[in-house]
mmCIF entry with sequence, helices, sheets and N, C-alpha, C, O atoms, coordinates in Angstrom:
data_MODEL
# 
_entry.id   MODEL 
# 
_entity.id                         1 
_entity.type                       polymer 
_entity.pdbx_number_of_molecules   1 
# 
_entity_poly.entity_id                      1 
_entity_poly.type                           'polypeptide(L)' 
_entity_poly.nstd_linkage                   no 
_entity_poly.nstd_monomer                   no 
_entity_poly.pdbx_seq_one_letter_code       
;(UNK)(UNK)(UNK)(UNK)(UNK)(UNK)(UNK)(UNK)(UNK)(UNK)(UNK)(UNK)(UNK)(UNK)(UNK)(UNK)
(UNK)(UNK)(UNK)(UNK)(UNK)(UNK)(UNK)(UNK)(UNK)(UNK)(UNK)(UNK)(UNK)(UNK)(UNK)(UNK)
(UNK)(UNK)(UNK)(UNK)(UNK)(UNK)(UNK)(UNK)(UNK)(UNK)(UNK)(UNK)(UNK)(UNK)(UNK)(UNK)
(UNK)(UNK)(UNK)(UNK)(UNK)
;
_entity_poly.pdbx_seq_one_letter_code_can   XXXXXXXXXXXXXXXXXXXXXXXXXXXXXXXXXXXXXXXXXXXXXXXXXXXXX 
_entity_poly.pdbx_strand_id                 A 
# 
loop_
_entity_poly_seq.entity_id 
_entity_poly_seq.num 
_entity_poly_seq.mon_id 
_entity_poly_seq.hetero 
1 1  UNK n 
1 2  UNK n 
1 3  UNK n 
1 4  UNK n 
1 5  UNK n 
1 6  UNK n 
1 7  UNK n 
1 8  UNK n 
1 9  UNK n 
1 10 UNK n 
1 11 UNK n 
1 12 UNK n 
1 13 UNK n 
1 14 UNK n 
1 15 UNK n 
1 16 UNK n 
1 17 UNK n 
1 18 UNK n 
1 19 UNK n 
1 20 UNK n 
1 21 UNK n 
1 22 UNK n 
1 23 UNK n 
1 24 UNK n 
1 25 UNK n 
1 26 UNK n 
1 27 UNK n 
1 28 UNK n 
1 29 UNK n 
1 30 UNK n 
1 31 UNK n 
1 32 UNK n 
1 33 UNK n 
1 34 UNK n 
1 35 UNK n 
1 36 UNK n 
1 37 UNK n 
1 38 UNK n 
1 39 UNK n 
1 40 UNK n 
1 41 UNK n 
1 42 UNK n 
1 43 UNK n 
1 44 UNK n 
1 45 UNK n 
1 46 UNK n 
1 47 UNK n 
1 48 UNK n 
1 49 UNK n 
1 50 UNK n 
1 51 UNK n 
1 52 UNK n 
1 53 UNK n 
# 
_struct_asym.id          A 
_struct_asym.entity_id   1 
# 
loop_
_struct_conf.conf_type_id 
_struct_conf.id 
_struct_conf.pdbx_PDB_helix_id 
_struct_conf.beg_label_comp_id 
_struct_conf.beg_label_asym_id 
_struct_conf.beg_label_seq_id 
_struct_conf.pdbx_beg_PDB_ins_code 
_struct_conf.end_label_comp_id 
_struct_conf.end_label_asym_id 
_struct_conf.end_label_seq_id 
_struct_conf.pdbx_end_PDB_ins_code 
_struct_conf.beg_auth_comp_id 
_struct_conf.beg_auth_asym_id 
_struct_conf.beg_auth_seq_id 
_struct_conf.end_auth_comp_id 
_struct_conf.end_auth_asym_id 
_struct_conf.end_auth_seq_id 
_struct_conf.pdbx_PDB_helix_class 
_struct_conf.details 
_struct_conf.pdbx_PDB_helix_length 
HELX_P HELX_P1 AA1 UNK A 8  ? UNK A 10 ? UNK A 8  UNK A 10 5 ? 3  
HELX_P HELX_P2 AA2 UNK A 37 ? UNK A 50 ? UNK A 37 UNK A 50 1 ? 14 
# 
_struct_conf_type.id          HELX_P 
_struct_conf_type.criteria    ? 
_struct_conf_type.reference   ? 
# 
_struct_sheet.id               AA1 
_struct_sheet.type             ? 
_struct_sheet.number_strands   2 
_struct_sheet.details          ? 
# 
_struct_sheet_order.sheet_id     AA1 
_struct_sheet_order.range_id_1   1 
_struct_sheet_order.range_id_2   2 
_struct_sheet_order.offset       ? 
_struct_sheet_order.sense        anti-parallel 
# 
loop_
_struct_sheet_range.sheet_id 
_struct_sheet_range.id 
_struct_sheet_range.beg_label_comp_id 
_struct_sheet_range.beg_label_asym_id 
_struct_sheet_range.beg_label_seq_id 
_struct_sheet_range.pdbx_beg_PDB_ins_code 
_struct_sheet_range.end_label_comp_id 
_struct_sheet_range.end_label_asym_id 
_struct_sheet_range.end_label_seq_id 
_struct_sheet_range.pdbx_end_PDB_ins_code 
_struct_sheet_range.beg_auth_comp_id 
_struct_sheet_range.beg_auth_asym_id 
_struct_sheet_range.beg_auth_seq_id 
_struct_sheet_range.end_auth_comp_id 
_struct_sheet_range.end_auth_asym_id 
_struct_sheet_range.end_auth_seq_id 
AA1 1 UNK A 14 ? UNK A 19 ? UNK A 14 UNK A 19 
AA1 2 UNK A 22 ? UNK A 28 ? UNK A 22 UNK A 28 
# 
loop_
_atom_site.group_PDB 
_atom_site.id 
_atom_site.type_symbol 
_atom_site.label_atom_id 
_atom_site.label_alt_id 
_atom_site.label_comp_id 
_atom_site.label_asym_id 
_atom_site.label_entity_id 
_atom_site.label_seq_id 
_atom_site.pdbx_PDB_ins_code 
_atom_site.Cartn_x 
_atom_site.Cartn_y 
_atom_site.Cartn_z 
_atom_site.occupancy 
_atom_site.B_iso_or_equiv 
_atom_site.pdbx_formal_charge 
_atom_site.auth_seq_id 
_atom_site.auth_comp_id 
_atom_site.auth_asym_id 
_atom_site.auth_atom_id 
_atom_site.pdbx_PDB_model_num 
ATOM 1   N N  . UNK A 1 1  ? 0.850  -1.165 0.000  1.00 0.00 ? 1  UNK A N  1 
ATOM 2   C CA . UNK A 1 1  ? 0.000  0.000  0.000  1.00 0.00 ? 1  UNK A CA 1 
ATOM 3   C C  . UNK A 1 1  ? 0.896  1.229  0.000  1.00 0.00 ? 1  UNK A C  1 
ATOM 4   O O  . UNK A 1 1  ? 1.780  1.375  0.845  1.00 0.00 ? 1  UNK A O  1 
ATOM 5   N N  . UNK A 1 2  ? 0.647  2.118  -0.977 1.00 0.00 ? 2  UNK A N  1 
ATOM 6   C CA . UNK A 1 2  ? 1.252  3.800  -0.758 1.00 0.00 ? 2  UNK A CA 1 
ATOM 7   C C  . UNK A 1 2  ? 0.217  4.238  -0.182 1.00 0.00 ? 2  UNK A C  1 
ATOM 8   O O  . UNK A 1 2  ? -0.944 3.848  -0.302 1.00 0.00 ? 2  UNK A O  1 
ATOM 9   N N  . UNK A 1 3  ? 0.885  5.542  0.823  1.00 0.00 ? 3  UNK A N  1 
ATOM 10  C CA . UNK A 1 3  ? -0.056 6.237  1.396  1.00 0.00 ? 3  UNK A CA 1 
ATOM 11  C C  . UNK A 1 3  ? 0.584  7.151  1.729  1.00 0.00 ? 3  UNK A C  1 
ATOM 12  O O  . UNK A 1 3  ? 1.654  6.900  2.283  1.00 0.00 ? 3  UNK A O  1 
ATOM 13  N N  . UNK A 1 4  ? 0.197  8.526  1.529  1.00 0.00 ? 4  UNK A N  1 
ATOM 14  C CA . UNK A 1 4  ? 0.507  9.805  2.744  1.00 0.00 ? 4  UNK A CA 1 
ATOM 15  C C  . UNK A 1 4  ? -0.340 10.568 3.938  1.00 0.00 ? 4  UNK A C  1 
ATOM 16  O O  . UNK A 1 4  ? -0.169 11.724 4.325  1.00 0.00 ? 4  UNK A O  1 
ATOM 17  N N  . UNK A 1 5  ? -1.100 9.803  4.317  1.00 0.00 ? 5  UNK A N  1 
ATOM 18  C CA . UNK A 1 5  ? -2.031 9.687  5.154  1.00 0.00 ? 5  UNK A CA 1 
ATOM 19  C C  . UNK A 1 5  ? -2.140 8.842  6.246  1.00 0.00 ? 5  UNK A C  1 
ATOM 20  O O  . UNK A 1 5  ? -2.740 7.774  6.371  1.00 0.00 ? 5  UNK A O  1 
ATOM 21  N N  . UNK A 1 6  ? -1.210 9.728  7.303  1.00 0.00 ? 6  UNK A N  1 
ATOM 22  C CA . UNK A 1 6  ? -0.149 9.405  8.655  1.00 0.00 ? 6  UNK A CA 1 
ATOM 23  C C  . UNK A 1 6  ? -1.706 8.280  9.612  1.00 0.00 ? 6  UNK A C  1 
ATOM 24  O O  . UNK A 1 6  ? -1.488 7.121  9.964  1.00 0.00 ? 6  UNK A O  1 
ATOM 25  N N  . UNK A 1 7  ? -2.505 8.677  9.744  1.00 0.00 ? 7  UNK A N  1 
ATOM 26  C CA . UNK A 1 7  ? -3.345 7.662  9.958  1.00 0.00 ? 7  UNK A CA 1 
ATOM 27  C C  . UNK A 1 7  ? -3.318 5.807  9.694  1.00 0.00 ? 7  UNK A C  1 
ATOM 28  O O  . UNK A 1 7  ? -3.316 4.719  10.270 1.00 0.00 ? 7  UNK A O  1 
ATOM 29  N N  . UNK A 1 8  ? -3.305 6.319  8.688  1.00 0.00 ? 8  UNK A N  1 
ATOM 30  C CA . UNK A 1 8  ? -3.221 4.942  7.819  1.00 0.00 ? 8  UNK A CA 1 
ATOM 31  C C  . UNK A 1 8  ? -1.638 4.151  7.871  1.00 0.00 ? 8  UNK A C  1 
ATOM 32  O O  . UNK A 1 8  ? -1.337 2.957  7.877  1.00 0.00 ? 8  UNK A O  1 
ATOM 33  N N  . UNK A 1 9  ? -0.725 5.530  7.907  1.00 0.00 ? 9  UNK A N  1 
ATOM 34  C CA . UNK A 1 9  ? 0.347  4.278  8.101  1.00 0.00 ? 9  UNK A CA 1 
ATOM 35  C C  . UNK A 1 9  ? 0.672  3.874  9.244  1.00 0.00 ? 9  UNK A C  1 
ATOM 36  O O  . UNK A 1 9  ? 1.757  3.357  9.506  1.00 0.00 ? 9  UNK A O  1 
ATOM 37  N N  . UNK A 1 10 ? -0.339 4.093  10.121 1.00 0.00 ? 10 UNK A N  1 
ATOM 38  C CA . UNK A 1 10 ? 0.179  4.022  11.351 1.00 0.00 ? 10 UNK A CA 1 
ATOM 39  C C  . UNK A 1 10 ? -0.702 2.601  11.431 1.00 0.00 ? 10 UNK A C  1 
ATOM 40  O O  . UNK A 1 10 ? -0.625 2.236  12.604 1.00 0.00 ? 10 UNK A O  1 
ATOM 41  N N  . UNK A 1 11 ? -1.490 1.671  10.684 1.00 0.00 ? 11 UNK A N  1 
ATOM 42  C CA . UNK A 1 11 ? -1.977 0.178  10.709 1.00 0.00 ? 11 UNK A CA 1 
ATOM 43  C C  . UNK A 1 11 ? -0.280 -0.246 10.062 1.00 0.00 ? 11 UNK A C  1 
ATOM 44  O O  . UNK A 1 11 ? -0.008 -1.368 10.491 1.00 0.00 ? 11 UNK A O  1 
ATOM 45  N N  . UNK A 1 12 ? 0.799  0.271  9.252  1.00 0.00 ? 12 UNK A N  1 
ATOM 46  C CA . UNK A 1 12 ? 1.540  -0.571 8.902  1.00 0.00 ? 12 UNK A CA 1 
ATOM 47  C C  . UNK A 1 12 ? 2.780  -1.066 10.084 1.00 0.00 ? 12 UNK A C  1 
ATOM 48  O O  . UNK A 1 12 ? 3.160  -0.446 11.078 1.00 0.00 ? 12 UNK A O  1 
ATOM 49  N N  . UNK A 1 13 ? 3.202  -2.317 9.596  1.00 0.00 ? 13 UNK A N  1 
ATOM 50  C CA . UNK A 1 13 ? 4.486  -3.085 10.519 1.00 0.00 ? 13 UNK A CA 1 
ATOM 51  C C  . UNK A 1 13 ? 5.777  -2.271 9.828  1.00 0.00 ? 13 UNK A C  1 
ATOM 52  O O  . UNK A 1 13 ? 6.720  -2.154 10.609 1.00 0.00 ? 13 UNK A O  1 
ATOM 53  N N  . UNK A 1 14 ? 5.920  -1.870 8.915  1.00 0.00 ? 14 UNK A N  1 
ATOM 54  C CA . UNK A 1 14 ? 6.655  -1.716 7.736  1.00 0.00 ? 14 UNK A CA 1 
ATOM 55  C C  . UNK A 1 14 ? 6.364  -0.379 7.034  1.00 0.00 ? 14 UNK A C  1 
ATOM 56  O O  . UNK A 1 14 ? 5.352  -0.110 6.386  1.00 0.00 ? 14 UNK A O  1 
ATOM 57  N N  . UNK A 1 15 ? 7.505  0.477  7.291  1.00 0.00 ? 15 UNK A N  1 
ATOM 58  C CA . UNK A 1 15 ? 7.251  1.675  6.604  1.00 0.00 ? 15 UNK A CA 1 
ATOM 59  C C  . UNK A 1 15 ? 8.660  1.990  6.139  1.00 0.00 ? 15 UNK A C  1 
ATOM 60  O O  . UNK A 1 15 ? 9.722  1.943  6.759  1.00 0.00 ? 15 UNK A O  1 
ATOM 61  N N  . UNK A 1 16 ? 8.330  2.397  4.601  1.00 0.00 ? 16 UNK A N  1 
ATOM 62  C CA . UNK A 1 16 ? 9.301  2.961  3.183  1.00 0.00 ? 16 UNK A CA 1 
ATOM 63  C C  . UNK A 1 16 ? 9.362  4.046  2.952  1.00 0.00 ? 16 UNK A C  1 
ATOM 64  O O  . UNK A 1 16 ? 8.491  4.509  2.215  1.00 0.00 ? 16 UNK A O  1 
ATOM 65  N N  . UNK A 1 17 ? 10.374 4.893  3.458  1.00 0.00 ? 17 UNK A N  1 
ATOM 66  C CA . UNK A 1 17 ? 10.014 6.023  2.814  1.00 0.00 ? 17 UNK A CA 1 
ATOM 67  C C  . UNK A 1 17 ? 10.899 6.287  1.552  1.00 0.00 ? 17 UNK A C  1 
ATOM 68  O O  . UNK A 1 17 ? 11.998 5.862  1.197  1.00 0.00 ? 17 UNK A O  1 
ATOM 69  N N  . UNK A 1 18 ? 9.858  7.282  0.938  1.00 0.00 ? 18 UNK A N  1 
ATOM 70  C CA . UNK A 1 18 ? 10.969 6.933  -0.471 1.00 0.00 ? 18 UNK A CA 1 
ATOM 71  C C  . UNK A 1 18 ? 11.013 8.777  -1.137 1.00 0.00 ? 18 UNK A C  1 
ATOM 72  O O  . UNK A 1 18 ? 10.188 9.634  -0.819 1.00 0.00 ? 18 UNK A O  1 
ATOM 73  N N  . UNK A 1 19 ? 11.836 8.923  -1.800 1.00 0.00 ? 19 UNK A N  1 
ATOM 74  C CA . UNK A 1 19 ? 12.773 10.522 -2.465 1.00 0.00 ? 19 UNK A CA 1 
ATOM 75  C C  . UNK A 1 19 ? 12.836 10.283 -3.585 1.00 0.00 ? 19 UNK A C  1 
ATOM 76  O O  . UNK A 1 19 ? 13.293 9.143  -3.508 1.00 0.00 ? 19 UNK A O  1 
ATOM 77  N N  . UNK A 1 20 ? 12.703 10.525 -4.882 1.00 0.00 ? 20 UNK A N  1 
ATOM 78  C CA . UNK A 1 20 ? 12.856 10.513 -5.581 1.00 0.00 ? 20 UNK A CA 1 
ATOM 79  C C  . UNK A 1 20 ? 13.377 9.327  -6.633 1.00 0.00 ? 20 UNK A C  1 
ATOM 80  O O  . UNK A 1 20 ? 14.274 9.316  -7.475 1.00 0.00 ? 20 UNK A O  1 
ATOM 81  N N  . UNK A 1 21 ? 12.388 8.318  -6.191 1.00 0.00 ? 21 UNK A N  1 
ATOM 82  C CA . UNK A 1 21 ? 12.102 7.124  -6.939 1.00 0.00 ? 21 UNK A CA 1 
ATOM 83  C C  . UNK A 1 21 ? 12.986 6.150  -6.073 1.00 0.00 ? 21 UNK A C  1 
ATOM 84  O O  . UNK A 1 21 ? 13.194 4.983  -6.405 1.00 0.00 ? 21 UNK A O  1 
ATOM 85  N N  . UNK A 1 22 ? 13.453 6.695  -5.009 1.00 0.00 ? 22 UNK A N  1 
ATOM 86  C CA . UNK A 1 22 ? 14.172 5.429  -4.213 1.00 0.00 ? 22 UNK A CA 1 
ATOM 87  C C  . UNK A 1 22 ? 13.847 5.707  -2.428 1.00 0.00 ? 22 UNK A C  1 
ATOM 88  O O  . UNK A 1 22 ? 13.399 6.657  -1.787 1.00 0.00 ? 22 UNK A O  1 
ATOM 89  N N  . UNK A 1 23 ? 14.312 4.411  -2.103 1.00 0.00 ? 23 UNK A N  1 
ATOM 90  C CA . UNK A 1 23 ? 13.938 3.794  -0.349 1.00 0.00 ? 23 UNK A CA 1 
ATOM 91  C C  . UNK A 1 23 ? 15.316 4.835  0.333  1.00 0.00 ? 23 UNK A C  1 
ATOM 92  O O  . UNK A 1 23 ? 16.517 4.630  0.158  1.00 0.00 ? 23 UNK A O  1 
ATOM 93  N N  . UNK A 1 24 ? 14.758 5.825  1.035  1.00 0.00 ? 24 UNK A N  1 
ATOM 94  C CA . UNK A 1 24 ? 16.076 6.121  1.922  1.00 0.00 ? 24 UNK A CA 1 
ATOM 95  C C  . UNK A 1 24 ? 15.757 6.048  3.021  1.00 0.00 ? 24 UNK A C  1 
ATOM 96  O O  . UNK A 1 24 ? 16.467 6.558  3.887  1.00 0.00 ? 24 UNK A O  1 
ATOM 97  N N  . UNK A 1 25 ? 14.564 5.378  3.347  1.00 0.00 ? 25 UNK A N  1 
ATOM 98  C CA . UNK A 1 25 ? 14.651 5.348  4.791  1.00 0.00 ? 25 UNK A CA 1 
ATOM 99  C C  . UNK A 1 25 ? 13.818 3.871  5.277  1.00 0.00 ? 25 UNK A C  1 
ATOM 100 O O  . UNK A 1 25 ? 12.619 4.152  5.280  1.00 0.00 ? 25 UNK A O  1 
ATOM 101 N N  . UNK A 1 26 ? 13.956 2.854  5.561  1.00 0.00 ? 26 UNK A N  1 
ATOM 102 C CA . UNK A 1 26 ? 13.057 1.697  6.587  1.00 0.00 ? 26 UNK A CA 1 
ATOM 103 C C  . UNK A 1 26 ? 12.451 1.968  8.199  1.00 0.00 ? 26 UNK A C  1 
ATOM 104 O O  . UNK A 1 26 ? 12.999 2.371  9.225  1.00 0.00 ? 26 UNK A O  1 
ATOM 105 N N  . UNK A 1 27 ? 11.603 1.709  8.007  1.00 0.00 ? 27 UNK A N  1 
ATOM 106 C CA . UNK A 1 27 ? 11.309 2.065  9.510  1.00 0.00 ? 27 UNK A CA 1 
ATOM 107 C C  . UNK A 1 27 ? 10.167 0.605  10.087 1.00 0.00 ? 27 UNK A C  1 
ATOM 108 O O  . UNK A 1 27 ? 8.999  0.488  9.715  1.00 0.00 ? 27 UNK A O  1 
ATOM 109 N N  . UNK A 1 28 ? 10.736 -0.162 10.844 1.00 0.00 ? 28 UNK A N  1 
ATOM 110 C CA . UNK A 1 28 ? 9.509  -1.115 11.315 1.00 0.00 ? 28 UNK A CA 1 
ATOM 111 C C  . UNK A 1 28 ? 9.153  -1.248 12.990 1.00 0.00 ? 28 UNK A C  1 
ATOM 112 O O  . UNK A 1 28 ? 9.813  -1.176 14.026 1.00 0.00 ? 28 UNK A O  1 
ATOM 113 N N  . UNK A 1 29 ? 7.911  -1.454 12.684 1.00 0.00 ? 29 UNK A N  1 
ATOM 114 C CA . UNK A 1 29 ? 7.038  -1.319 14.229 1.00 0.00 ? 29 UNK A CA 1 
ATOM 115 C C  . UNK A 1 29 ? 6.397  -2.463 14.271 1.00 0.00 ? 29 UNK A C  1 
ATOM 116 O O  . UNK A 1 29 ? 6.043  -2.986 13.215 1.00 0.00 ? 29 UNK A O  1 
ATOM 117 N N  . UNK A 1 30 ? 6.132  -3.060 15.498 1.00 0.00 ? 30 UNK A N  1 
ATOM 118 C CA . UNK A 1 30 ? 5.119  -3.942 15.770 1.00 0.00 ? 30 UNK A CA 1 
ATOM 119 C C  . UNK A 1 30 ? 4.111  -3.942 15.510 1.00 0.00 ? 30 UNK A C  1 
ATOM 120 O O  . UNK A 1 30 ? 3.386  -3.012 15.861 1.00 0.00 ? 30 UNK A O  1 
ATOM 121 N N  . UNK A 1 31 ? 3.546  -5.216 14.626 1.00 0.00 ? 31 UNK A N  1 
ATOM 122 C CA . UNK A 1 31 ? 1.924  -5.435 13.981 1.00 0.00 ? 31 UNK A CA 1 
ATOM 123 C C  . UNK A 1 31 ? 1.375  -4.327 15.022 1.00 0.00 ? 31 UNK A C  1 
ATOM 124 O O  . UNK A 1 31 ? 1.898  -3.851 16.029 1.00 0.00 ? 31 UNK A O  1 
ATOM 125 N N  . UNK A 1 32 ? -0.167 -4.037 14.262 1.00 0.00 ? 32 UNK A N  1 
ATOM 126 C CA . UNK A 1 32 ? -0.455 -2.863 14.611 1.00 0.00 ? 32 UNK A CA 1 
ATOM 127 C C  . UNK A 1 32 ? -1.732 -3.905 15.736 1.00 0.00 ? 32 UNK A C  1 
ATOM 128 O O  . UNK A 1 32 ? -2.135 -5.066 15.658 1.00 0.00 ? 32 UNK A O  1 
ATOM 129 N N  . UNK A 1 33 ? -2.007 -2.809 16.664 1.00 0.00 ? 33 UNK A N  1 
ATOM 130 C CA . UNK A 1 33 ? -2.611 -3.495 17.977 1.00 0.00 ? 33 UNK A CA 1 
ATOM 131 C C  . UNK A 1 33 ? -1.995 -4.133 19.298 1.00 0.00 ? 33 UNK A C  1 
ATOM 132 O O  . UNK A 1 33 ? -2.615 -4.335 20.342 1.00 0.00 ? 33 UNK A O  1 
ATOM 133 N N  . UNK A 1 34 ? -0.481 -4.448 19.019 1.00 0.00 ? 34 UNK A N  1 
ATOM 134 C CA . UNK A 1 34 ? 0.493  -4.612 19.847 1.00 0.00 ? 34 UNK A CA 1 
ATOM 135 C C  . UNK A 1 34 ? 1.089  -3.746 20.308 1.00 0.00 ? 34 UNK A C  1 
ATOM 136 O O  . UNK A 1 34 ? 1.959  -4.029 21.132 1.00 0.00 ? 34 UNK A O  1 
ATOM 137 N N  . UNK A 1 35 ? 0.900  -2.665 20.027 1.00 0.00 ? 35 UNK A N  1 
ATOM 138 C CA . UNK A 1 35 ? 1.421  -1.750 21.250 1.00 0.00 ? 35 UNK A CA 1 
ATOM 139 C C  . UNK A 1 35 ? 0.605  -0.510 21.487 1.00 0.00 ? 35 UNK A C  1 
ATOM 140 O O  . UNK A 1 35 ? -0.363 -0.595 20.731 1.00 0.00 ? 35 UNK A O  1 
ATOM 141 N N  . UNK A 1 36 ? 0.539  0.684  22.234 1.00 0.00 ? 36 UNK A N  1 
ATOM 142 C CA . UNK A 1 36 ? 0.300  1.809  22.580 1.00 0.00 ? 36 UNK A CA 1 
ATOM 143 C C  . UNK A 1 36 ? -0.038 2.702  21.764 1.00 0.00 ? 36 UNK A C  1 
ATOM 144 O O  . UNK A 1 36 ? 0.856  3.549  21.758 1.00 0.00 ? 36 UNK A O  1 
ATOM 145 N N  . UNK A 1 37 ? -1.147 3.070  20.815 1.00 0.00 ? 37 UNK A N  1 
ATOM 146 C CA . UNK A 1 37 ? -1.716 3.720  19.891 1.00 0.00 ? 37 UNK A CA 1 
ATOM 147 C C  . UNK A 1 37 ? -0.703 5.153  19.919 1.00 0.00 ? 37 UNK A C  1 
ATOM 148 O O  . UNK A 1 37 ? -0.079 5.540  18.931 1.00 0.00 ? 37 UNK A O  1 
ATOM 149 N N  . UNK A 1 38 ? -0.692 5.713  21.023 1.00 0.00 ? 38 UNK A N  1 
ATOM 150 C CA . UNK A 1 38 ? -0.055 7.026  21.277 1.00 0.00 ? 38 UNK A CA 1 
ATOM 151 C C  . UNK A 1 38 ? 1.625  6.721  21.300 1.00 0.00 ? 38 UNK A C  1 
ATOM 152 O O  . UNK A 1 38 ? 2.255  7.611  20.728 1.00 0.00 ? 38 UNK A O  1 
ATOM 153 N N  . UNK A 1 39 ? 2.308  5.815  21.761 1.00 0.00 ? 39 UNK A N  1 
ATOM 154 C CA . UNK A 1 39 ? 3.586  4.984  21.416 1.00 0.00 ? 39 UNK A CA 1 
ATOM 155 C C  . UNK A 1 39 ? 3.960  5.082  19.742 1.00 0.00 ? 39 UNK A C  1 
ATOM 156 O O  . UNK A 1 39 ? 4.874  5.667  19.160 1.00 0.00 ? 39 UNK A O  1 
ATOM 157 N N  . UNK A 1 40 ? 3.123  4.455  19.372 1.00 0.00 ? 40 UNK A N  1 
ATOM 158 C CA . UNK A 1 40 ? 3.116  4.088  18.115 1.00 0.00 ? 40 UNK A CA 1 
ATOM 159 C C  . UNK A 1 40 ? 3.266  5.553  17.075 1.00 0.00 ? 40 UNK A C  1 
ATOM 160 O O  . UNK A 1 40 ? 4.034  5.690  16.123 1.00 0.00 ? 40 UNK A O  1 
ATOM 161 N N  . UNK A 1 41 ? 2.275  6.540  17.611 1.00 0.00 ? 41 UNK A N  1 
ATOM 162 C CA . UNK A 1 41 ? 1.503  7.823  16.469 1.00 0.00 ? 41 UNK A CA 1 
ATOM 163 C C  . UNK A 1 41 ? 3.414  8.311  16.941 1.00 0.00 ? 41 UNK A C  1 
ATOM 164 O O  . UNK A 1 41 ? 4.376  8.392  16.177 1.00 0.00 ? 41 UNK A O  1 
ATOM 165 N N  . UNK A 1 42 ? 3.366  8.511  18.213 1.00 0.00 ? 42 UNK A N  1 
ATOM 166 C CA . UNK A 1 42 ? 5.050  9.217  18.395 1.00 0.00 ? 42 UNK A CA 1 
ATOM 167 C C  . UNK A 1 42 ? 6.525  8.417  17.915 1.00 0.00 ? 42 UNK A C  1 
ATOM 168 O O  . UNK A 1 42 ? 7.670  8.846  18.054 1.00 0.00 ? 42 UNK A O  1 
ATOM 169 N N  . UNK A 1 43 ? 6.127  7.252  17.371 1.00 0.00 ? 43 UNK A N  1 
ATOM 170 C CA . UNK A 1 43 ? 7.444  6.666  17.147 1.00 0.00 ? 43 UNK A CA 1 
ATOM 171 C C  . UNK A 1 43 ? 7.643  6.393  15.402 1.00 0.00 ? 43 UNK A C  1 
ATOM 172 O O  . UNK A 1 43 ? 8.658  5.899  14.911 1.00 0.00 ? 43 UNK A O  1 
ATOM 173 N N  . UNK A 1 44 ? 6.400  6.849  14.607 1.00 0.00 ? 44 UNK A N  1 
ATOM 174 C CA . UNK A 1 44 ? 6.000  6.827  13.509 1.00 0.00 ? 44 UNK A CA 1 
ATOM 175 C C  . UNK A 1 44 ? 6.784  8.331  13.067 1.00 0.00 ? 44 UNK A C  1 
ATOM 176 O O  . UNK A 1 44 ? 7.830  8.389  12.421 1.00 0.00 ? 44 UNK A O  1 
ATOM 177 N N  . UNK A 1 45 ? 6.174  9.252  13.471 1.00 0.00 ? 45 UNK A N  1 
ATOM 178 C CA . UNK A 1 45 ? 6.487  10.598 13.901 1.00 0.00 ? 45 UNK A CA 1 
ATOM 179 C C  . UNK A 1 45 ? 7.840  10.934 14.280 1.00 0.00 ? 45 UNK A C  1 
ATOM 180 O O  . UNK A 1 45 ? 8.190  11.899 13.600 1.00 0.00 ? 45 UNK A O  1 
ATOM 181 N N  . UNK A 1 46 ? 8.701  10.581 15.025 1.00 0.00 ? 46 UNK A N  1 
ATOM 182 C CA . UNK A 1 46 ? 9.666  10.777 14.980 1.00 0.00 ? 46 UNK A CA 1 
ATOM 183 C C  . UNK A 1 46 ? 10.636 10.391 13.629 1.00 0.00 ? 46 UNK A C  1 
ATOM 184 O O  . UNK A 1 46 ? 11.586 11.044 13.197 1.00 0.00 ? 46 UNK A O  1 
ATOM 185 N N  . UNK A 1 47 ? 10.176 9.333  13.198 1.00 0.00 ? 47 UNK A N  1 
ATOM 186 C CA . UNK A 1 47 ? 11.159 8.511  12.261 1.00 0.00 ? 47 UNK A CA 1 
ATOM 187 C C  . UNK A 1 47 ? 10.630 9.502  10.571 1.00 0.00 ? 47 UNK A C  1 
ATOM 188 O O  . UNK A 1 47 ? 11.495 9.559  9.697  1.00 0.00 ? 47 UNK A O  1 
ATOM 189 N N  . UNK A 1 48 ? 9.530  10.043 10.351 1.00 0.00 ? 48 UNK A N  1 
ATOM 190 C CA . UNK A 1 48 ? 9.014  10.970 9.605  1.00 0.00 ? 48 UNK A CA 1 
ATOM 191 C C  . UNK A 1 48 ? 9.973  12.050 9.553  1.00 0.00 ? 48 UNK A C  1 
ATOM 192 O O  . UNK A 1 48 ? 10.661 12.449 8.614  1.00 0.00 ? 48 UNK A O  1 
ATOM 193 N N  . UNK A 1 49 ? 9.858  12.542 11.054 1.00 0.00 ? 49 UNK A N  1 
ATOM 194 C CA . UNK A 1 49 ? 10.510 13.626 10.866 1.00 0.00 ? 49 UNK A CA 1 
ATOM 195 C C  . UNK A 1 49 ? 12.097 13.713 10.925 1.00 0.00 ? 49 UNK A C  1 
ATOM 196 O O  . UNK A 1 49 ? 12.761 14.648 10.477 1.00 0.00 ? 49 UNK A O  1 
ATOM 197 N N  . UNK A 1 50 ? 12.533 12.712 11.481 1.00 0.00 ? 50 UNK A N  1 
ATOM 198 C CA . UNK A 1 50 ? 14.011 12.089 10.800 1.00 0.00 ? 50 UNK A CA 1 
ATOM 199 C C  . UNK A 1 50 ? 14.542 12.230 9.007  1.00 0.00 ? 50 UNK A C  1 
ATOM 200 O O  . UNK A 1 50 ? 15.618 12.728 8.676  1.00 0.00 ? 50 UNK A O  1 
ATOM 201 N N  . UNK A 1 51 ? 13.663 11.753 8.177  1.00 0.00 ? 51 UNK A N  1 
ATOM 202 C CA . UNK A 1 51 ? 13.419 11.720 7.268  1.00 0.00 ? 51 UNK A CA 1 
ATOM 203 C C  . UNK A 1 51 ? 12.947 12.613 6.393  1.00 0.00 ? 51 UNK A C  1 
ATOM 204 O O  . UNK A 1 51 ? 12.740 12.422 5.194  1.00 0.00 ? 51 UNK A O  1 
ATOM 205 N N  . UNK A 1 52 ? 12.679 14.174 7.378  1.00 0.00 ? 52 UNK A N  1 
ATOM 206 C CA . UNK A 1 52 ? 12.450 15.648 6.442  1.00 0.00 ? 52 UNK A CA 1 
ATOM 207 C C  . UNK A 1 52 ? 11.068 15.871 5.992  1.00 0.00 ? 52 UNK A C  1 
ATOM 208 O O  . UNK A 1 52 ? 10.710 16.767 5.228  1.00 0.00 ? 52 UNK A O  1 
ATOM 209 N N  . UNK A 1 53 ? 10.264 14.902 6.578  1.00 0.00 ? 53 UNK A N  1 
ATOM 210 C CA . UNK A 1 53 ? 8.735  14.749 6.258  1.00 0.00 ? 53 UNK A CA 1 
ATOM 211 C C  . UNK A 1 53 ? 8.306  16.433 7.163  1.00 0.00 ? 53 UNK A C  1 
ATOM 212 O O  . UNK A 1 53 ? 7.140  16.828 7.213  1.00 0.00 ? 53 UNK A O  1 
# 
């Protein structure tokens, strides 16, 4: 699934971020429901904004 709609990637285990037709960044989290909704929105979020989002 593509998406830029921080909601939504926040159901993924597995997040790609990608620049100009390529992966510069991996980021993976625990299946979604295994941890702390608010854990999760801030650790999604950080790694975004790592990444210049």
């Amino acid at each position: 699934m593509v998406t830029h709609d921080l909601k939504t990637a926040l159901r993924g285990s597995r997040i790609l971020y990608l620049r100009d037709g390529g992966v510069v960044g991996d980021h993976r989290m625990p299946n979604y429901g295994e941890d702390d909704l608010r854990e999760r929105r801030n650790n999604l979020t950080s790694f975004l904004e790592d990444m210049g989002w």
